[in-house]
N, C-alpha and C positions, 0 to 999 in steps of 0.2 A: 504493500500500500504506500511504503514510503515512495517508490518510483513513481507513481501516478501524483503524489502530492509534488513531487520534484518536477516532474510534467506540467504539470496544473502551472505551477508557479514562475514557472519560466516562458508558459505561452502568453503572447502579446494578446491582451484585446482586442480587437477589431469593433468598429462601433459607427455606423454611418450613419450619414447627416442628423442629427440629434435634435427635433423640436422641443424645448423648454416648454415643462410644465409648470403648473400652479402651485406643484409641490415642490421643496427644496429641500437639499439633505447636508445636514451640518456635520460637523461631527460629534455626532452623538452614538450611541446603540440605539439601530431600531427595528421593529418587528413591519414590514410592510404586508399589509393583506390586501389582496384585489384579486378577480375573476383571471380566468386565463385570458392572456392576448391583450391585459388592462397595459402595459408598458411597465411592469415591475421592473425585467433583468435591463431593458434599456436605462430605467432611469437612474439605477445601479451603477452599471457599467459606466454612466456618462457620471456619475460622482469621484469614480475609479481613477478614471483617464487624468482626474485632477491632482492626484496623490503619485508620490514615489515609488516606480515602478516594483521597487524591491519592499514594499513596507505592505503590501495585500496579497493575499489568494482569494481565488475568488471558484467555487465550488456550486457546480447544478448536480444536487441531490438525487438528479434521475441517471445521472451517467451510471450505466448499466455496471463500468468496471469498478465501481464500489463496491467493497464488502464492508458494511455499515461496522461488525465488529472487529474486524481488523482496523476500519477508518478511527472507533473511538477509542483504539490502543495507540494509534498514532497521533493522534493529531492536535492534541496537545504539546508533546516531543516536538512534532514538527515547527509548531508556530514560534518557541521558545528558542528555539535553536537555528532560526534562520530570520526572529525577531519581527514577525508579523504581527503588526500597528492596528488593519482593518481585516478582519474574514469576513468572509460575506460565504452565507447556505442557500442558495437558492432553492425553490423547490423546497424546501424544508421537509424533513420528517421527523418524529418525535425520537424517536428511536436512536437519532446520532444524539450524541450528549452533548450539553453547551459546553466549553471551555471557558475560560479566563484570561481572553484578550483586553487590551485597553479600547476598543471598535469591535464591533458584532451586530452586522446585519442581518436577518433572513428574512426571507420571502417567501410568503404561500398563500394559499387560497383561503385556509383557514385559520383562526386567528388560534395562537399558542398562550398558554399561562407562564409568561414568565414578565415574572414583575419589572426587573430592572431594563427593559425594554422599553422601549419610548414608539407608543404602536399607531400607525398612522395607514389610513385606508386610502388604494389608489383607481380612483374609475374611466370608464375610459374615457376618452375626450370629451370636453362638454361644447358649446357650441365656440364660444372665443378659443377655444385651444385647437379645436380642429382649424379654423381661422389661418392658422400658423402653416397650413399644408395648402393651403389655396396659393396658387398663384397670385391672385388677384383680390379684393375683396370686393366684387359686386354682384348681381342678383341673384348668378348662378350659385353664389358659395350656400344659400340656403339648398337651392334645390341637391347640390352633392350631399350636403348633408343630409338629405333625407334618403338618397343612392347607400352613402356609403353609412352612417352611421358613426358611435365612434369607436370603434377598434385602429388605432392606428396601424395596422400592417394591410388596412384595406386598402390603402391608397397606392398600395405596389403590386394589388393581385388585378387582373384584367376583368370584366365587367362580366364575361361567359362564365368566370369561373369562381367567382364570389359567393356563390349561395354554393358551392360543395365545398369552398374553403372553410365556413364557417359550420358547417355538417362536420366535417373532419373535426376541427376544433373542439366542437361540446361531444363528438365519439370515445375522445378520447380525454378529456377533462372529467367527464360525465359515466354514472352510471347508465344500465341499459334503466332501470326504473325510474332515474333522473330525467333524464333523458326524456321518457317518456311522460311523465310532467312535466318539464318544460314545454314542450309541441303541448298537450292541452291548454297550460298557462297563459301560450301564447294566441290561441284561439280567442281564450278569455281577457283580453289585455286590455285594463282600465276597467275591470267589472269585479262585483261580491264574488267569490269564491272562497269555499274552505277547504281543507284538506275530504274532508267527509266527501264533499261534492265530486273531489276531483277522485276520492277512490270508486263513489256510487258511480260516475261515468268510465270511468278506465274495465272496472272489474266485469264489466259484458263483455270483452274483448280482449282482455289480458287473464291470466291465473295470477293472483296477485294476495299478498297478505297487508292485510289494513294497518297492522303494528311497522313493519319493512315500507311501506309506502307515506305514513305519518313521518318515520325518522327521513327518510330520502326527501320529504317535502321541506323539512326543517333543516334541512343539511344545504338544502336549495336556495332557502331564505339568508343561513350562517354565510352561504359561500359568498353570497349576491350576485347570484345568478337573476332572482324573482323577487322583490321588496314587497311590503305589505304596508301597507297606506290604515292607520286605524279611523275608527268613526268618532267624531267630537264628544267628546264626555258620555262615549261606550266602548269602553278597553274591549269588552266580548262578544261586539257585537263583530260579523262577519267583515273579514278586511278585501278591501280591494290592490289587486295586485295587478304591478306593474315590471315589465323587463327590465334586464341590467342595458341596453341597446336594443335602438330601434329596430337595426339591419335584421334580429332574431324574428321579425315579421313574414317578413317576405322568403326568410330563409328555410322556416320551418312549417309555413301555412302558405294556404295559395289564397285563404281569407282575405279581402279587401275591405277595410272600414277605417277612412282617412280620421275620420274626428277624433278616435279610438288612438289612432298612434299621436296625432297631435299632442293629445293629452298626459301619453306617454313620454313624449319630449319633454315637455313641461316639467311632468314629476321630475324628470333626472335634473333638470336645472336646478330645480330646488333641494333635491338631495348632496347634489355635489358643492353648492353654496354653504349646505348648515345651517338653512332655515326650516325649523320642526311647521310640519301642516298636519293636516287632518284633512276628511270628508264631510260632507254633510247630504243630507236630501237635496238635491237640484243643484249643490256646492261642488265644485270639482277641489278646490283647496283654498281652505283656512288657513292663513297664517296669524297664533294668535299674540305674538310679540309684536306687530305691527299693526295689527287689527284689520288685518286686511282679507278680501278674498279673490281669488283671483279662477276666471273663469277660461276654456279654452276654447275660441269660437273661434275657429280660422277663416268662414268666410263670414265672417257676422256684418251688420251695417244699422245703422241710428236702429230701424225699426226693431231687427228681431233684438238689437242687446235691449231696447224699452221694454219690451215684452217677458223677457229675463228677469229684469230688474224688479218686474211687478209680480213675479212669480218667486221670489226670493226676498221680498220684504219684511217678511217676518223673519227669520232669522239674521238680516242688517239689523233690524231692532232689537232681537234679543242679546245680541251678541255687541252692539252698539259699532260697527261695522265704520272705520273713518273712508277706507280707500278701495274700490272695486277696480282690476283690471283684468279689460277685455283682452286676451294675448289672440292677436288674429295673423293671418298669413302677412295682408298687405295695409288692411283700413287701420287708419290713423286720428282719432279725434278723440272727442271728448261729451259731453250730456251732464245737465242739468239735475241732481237729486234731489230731494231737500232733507237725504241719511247722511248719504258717502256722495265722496268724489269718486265718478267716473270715467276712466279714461279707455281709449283703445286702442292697444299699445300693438305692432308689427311682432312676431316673434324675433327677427335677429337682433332689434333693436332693443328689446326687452331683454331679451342675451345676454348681452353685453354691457349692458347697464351695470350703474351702483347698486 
């Protein structure tokens, strides 16, 4: 094992054109968790390239020529004696043991218990980050972003072969029972759904056990692969769920229902920001630190958001409602309350906003 760590350590990086994300990594210890294809080992590697060629190893936990117990009989010796400053585990698994480096990063999908870790989640592009892969930024940059989504390694596969690239992707991230809740998930996306529901529709066409299907669902949720959107002041009441990326629409369903993914964009904007929302009846999402709700009408106009408004007023009122916004494809104004202000805001523009 020591030859592979002396391998490891001696091979250059390789690391092309690098778009900066929102997150930045200092030097600290930290735990990274995100979905496969989120840009973990990139944004790693691009921390790497900044440090002393001889001060890191840097370790993908799935290289087959591991022997996990030969690796934790080494690799402490190793790091000591050749004075490694940062390791980095990608891939993480539980089973290699930490060490006691002055830097220790790993990465995985699912989040580990180790306290002295500094754990920060990475998703994949939001709509200003994907921004950074456009050539240009004008009209079309929304519409790739509804092609590509944000996986950043979309932007190098060709357009015939995108929907088995991303197949491949969750085949192999993914169990087969995962797997198969996500393609329902994905059916259902921006709608109530429970676990119950998704076993009562699966189990007429699969052999399936309800206990193995509840953990596989909750493993889905852990990974973020599917988030769960709670109801305003009803923890148990049924959640509606949303994808980790758009592109999983079109890749695992031939399902069409634009205002469904719309809305789905949304969520992830506001998940990737760190502002906590909710649902409501006729509500697509509460935000309740700002007091705001905010509605997904992509092609909305004066009349139908009026009509909205009047069908949504009791909860403006109970909830004492300061700011309504309309997130729509292109319409841009504003309306007259005498609750909230209302505006109607373009999705890139609302994007990319404060």
């Amino acid at each position: 094992m020591e030859i592979l760590l002396e391998d490891l350590y001696k091979t250059d990086i390789n690391l092309e054109k690098f778009h900066f994300r929102k997150l930045f990594l200092e030097d600290l210890s930290y735990q990274i968790n995100g979905i496969s294809q989120s840009g973990k080992t990139k944004l790693v590697k691009n921390y790497l390239l900044g440090l002393k060629k001889s001060s890191y190893i840097y370790i993908d936990c799935r290289d087959l020529r591991i022997d996990v117990e030969e690796l934790n009989k080494t690799l402490s010796i190793f790091c000591n004696k050749y004075k490694i400053n940062t390791l980095v585990l990608d891939n993480y698994i539980e089973d290699i043991q930490i060490i006691n480096v002055p830097q220790l990063i790993i990465c995985s999908e699912l989040h580990h218990k180790i306290d002295f870790l500094t754990s920060v989640k990475l998703y994949p592009l939001d709509y200003e980050e994907f921004l950074a892969y456009e050539h240009k930024y004008d009209s079309t940059a929304l519409n790739h972003f509804f092609k590509l989504g944000g996986f950043p390694s979309m932007h190098k596969i060709s357009n015939d072969e995108r929907v088995v690239y991303i197949q491949k992707i969750l085949r192999h991230a993914l169990s087969a029972m995962e797997l198969d809740i996500l393609i329902f998930c994905t059916k259902m996306m921006a709608q109530k759904i429970s676990p119950y529901s998704v076993y009562e529709r699966l189990r007429h066409t699969k052999k399936i056990s309800k206990d193995k299907l509840y953990k596989s669902f909750e493993s889905l949720s852990e990974k973020g692969y599917i988030h769960q959107l709670q109801k305003v002041n009803h923890p148990k009441a049924i959640r509606k769920i949303y994808l980790c990326d758009i592109s999983l629409k079109s890749a695992l369903t031939i399902d069409k229902n634009f205002s469904k993914l719309f809305e789905n964009m949304i969520y992830l904007e506001l998940l990737k920001s760190n502002r906590e929302c909710f649902y409501d009846d006729g509500i697509d999402f509460y935000l309740p630190q700002s007091d705001e709700v905010i509605l997904g009408m992509p092609f909305a106009d004066e009349r139908t958001l009026f009509k909205k408004m009047e069908a949504i007023e009791a909860f403006l009122f109970t909830y004492q409602i300061k700011k309504v916004t309309a997130i729509t494809m292109s319409t841009e104004g504003s309306m007259s309350h005498p609750l909230s202000r209302v505006e109607m805001i373009p999705f890139d523009i609302w994007a990319i906003g404060d």
